[in-house]
C-alpha positions as CSV (number, residue, x, y, z in Angstrom):
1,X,0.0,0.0,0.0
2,X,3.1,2.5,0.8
3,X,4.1,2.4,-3.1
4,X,0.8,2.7,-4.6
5,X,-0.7,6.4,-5.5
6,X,-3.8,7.6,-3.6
7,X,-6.2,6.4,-6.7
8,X,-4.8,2.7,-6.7
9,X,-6.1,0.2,-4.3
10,X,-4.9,-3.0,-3.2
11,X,-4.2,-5.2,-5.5
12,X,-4.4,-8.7,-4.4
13,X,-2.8,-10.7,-6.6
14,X,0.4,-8.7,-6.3
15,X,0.2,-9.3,-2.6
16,X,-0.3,-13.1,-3.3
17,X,3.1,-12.9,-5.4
18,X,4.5,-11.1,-2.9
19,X,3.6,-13.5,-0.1
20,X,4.3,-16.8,-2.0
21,X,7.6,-15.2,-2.8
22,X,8.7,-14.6,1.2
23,X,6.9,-18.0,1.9
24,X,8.8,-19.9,-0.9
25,X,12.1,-18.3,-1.8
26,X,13.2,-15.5,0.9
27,X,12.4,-17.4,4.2
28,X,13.8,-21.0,3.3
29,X,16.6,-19.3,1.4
30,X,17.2,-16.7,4.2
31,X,17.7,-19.7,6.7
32,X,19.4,-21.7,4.4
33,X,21.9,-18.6,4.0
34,X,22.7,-17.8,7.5
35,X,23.2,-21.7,8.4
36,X,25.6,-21.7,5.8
37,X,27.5,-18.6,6.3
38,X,27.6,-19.3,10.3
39,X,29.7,-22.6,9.3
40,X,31.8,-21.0,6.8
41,X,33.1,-18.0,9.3
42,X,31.5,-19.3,12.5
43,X,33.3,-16.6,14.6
44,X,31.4,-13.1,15.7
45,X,34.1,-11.1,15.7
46,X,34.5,-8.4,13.5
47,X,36.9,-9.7,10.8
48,X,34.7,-12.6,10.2
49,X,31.5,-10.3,10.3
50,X,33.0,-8.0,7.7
51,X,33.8,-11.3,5.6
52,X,29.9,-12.7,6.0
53,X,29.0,-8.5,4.5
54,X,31.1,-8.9,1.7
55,X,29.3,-12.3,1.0
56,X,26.1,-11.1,1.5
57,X,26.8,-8.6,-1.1
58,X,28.6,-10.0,-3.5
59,X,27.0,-13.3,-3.2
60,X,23.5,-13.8,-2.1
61,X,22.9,-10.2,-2.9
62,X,22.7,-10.7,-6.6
63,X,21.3,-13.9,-6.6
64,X,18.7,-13.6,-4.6
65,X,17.5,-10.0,-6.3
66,X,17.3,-11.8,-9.9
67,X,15.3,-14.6,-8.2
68,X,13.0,-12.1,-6.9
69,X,12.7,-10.1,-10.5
70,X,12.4,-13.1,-12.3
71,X,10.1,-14.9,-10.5
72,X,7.4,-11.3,-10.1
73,X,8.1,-11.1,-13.7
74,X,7.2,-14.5,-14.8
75,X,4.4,-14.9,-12.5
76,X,3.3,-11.9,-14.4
77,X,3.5,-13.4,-17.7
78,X,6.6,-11.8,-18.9
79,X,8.8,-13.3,-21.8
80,X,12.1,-14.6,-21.0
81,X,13.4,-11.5,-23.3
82,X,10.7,-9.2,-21.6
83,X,12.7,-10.3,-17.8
84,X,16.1,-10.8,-19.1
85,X,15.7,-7.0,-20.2
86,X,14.0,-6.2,-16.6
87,X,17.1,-7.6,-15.0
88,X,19.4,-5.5,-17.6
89,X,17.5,-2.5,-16.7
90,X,16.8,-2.7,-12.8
91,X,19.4,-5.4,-11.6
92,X,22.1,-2.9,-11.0
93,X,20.4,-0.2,-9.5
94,X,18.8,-2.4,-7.3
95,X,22.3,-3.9,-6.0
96,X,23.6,-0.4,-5.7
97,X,21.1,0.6,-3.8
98,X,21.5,-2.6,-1.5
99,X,25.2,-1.4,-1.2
100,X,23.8,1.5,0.7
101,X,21.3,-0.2,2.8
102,X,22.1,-3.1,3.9
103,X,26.0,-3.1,5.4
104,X,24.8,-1.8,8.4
105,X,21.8,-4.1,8.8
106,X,24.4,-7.3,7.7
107,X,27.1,-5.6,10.4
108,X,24.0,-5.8,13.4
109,X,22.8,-8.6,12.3
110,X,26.1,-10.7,11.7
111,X,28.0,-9.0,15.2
112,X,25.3,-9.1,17.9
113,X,22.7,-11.6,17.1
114,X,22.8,-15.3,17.4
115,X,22.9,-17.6,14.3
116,X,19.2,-19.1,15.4
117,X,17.7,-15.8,15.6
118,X,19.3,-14.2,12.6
119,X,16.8,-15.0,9.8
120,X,14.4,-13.0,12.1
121,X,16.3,-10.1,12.3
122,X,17.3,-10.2,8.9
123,X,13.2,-10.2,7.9
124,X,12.6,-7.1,9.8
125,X,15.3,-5.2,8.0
126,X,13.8,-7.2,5.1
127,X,10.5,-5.3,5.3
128,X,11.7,-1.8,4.7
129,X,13.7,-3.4,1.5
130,X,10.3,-5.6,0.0
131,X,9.2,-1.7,0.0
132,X,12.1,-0.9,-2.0
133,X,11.8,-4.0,-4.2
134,X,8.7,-4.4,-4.9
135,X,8.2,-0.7,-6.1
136,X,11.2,-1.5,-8.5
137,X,9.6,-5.1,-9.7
138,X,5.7,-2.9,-9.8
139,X,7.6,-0.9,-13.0
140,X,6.6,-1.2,-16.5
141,X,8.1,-3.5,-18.4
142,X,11.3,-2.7,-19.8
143,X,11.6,-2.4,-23.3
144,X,13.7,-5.6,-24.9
145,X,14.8,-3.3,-27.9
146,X,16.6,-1.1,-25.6
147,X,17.8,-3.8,-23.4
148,X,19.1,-5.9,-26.2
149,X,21.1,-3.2,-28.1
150,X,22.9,-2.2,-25.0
């Protein structure tokens, strides 16, 4: 409701995407993520919590923001050209914008909070970016010509 104008209403099969997407992809993969990274640099300290940051970034980041653009787009009925050129378009900004956000919310949550409860902590930052995300996935649909000449 925060990224629609004051003439749109809610539109319920957006929030079904939405929901099936946090139920489906982000939660498991969130949980999945955190066990993973907690075995690969198990300590808290801050070497190995800058490490997990850079991973989040550089890793999950990206893969997990063209999961999320592809599978909105698709369940819209987009071409693979029509998301291919949504991921050319909005991929990057999306990542740099991520780059801004979330380092401080991966320093918290990666420093103070323990492995069991991180994928908690991680969703309530989370909320602020599905604002974020799903304003950038609610865009028209980028224009393959444009995307494929680049």
């Amino acid at each position: 409701m925060i990224t629609l104008g004051s003439e749109d209403s809610l539109d319920l099969v957006r929030t079904m995407r939405m929901a099936s997407y946090g139920l489906l992809i982000s939660g498991p993969s969130l949980h999945l993520w955190f066990n993973f990274i907690s075995k690969l640099l198990p300590k808290q300290d801050v070497v190995n919590t800058f490490k997990k940051m850079f991973l989040g970034q550089a890793v999950y980041g990206p893969i997990i923001n063209s999961v999320f653009f592809s599978y909105n787009a698709g369940l819209q009925g987009e071409t693979m050209p029509e998301i291919i050129a949504r991921l050319k378009r909005d991929l990057i900004p999306t990542i740099k914008s991520g780059l801004i956000y979330w380092p401080l919310c991966d320093f918290i949550t990666f420093k103070f909070i323990p492995v069991h409860l991180q994928p908690l902590v991680s969703n309530s930052f989370s909320f602020l970016w599905t604002i974020y995300i799903t304003y950038m996935a609610s865009l028209k649909k980028a224009d393959v010509n444009v995307a494929t000449s680049s």
